[in-house]
C-alpha positions in Angstrom: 14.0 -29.3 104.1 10.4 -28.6 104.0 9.6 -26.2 100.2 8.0 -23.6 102.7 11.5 -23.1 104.3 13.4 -23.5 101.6 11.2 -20.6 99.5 11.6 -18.3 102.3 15.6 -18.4 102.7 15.5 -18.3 98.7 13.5 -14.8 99.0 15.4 -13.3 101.9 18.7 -13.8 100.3 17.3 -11.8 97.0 16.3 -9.3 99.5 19.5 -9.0 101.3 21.4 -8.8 98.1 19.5 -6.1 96.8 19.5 -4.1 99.9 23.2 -4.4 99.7 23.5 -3.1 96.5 21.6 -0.3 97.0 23.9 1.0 100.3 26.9 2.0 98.0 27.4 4.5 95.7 27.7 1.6 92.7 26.2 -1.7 91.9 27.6 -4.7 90.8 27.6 -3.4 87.3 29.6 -1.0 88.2 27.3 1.7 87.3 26.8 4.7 89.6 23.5 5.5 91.8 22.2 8.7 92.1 23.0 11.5 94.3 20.1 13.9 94.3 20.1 17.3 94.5 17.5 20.0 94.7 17.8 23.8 93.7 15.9 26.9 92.8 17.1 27.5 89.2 16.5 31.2 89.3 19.6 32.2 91.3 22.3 33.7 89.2 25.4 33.6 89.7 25.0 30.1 92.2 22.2 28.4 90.3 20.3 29.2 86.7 20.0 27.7 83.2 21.9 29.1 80.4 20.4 29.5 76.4 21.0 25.8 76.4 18.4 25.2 79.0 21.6 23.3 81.2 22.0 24.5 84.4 25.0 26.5 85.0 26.4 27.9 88.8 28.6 28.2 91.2 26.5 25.9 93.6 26.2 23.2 90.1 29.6 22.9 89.9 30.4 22.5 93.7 27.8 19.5 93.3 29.4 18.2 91.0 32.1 17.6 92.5 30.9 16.2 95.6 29.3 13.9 93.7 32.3 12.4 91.7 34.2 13.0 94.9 31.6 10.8 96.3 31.7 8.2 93.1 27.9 9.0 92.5 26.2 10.8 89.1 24.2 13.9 90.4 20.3 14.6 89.3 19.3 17.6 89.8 16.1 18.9 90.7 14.3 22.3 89.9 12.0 23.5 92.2 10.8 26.7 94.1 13.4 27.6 97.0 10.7 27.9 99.7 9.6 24.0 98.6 13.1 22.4 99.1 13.2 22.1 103.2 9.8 20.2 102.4 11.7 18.2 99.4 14.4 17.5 101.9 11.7 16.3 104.7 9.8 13.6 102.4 13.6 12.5 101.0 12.5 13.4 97.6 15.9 15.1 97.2 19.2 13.6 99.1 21.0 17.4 99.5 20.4 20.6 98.5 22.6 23.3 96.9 20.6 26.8 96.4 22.5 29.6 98.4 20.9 28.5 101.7 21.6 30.0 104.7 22.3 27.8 107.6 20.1 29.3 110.2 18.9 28.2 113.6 15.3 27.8 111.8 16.2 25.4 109.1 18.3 23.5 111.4 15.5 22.6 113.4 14.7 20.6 110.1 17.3 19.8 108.4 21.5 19.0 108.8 23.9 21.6 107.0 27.1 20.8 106.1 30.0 23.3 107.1 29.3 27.0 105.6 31.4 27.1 102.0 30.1 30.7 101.5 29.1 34.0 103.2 27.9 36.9 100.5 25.6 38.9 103.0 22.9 40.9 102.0 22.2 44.4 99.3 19.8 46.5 98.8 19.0 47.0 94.9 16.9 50.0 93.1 16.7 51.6 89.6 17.6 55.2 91.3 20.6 56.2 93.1 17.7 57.9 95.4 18.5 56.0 98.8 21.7 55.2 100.5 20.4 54.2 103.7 18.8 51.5 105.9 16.5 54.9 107.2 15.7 55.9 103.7 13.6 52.7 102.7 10.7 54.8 104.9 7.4 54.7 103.1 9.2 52.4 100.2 8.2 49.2 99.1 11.2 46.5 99.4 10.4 43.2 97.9 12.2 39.7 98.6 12.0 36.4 97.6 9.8 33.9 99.8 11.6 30.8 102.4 14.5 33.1 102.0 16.7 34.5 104.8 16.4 38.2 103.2 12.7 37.8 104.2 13.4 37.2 107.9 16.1 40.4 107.7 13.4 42.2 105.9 11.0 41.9 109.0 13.5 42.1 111.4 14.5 45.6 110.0 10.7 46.6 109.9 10.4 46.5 113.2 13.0 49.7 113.0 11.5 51.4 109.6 8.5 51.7 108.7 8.5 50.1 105.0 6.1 47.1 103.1 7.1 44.0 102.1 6.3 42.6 98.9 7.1 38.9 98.7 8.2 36.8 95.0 8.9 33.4 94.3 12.2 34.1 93.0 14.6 36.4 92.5 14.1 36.7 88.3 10.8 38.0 89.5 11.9 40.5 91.9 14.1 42.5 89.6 10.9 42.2 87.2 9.1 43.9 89.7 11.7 46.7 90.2 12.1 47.8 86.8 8.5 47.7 86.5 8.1 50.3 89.2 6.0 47.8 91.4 8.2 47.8 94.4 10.8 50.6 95.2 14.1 48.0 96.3 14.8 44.3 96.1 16.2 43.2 99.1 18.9 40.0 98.1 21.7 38.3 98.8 25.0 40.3 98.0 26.7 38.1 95.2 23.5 37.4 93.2 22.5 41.2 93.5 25.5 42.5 91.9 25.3 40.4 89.6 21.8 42.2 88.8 23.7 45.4 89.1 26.2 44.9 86.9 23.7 43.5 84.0 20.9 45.8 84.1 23.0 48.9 85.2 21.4 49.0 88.7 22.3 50.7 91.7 22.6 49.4 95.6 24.1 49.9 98.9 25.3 46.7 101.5 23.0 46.5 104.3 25.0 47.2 107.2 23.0 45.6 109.8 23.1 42.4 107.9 24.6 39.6 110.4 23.5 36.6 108.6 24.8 33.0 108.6 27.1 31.5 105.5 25.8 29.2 102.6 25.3 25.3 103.6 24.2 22.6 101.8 21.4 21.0 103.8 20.5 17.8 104.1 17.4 15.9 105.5 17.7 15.2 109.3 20.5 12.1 110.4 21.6 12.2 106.6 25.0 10.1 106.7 25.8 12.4 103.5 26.6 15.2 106.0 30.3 13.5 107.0 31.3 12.8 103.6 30.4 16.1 102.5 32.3 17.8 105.0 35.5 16.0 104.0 34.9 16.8 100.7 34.0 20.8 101.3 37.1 20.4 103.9 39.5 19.0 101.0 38.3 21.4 98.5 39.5 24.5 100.7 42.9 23.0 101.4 43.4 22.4 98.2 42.1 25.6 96.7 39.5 24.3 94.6 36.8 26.2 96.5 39.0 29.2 96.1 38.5 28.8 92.0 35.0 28.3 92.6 34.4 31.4 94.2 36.9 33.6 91.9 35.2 31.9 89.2 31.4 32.4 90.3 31.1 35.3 92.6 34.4 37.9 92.3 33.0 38.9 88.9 29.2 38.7 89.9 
């Protein structure tokens, strides 16, 4: 056998072999690859950090266990929501988990799993001085940017004539309402009562609201999406989303 050949086989079988190790969710040494997920840390009660600085959530724990469903050890990822389709796009992140909507739009670039939540949307202010959809005429609603309460906000424009104030995050919109800088935050349901609740806020559901459930998305032909569906599947049968939720969200 001429060296030449004999070099080449040598290199391609070191190739193969590492290629193969790197298609399951463990090596040979038994130790776990990484499943990686991105978030937008700002999103209480599905995603935040506690005084610990360790991020806590209804959408953490649901990784979780995805991921030791899966037999993988999760990363997570902090990042602004409207930047994680683009995470998801250039495969720096393998799934995402940050109260995203499945709607049409995203799905034209990424996968979603099955929906494992619906919350639907609230209008929050400081004064019990509007309890209608009508009412925000003249106001100044603000929302959170790349979220779907921005596409409801302009879709219920169209109807009232109100400005929108967009924020990177939802921490930051309640900033701006109790600093008088917009009249109502416009948010999704769960993670606006929480708000509520804390800072002794008022709010009203908006009727009109018809938007799609939660999803974890996933970049485009991601073979995650499967084995993620059996795992969100078994995790309703067997109640475990069910603790989740009563855990997370009842007492948001």
């Amino acid at each position: 056998m001429k060296k030449g050949i004999g070099f080449g086989i040598i290199i391609l079988t070191l190739v193969l072999s590492l290629m193969g190790c790197s298609s399951s969710s463990a090596n040979e040494s038994g130790q776990k690859e990484k499943l990686v997920m991105g978030t937008s840390a700002d999103f209480a009660p599905f995603e935040s950090r506690n005084s610990e600085g360790e991020f806590v959530g209804f959408d953490i724990e649901l990784a979780h266990a995805i991921a030791e469903e899966l037999g993988y050890e999760l990363e997570i990822k902090d990042m602004k929501f409207d930047g994680l389709i683009g995470a998801l796009q250039t495969n720096r992140v393998d799934m995402v988990l940050a109260g995203m909507s499945a709607t049409e739009k995203r799905s034209k670039n990424v996968d979603f799993s099955t929906e494992y939540n619906h919350s639907g949307e609230i209008f929050v202010f400081s004064e019990a001085t509007i309890s209608s959809v009508e009412e925000l005429e003249g106001k100044t609603v603000g929302v959170q940017l790349g979220t779907i309460q921005e596409e409801g906000a302009k879709k219920l424009q169209e109807e009232v004539d109100f400005d929108i104030k967009l924020v990177d995050n939802s921490t930051t919109l309640i900033q701006e309402l109790n600093s008088n800088r917009i009249d109502v935050a416009y948010m999704d349901k769960a993670a606006g009562e929480g708000y509520m609740k804390e800072q002794n806020l008022e709010g009203f559901d908006d009727p009109t609201s018809s938007s799609p459930g939660m999803a974890v998305a996933f970049p485009v032909e991601s073979e995650l999406v499967e084995d993620v569906n059996q795992v969100l599947k078994k995790m309703e049968e067997n109640g475990e989303l069910d603790k989740l939720k009563e855990k997370w969200l009842q007492d948001s």
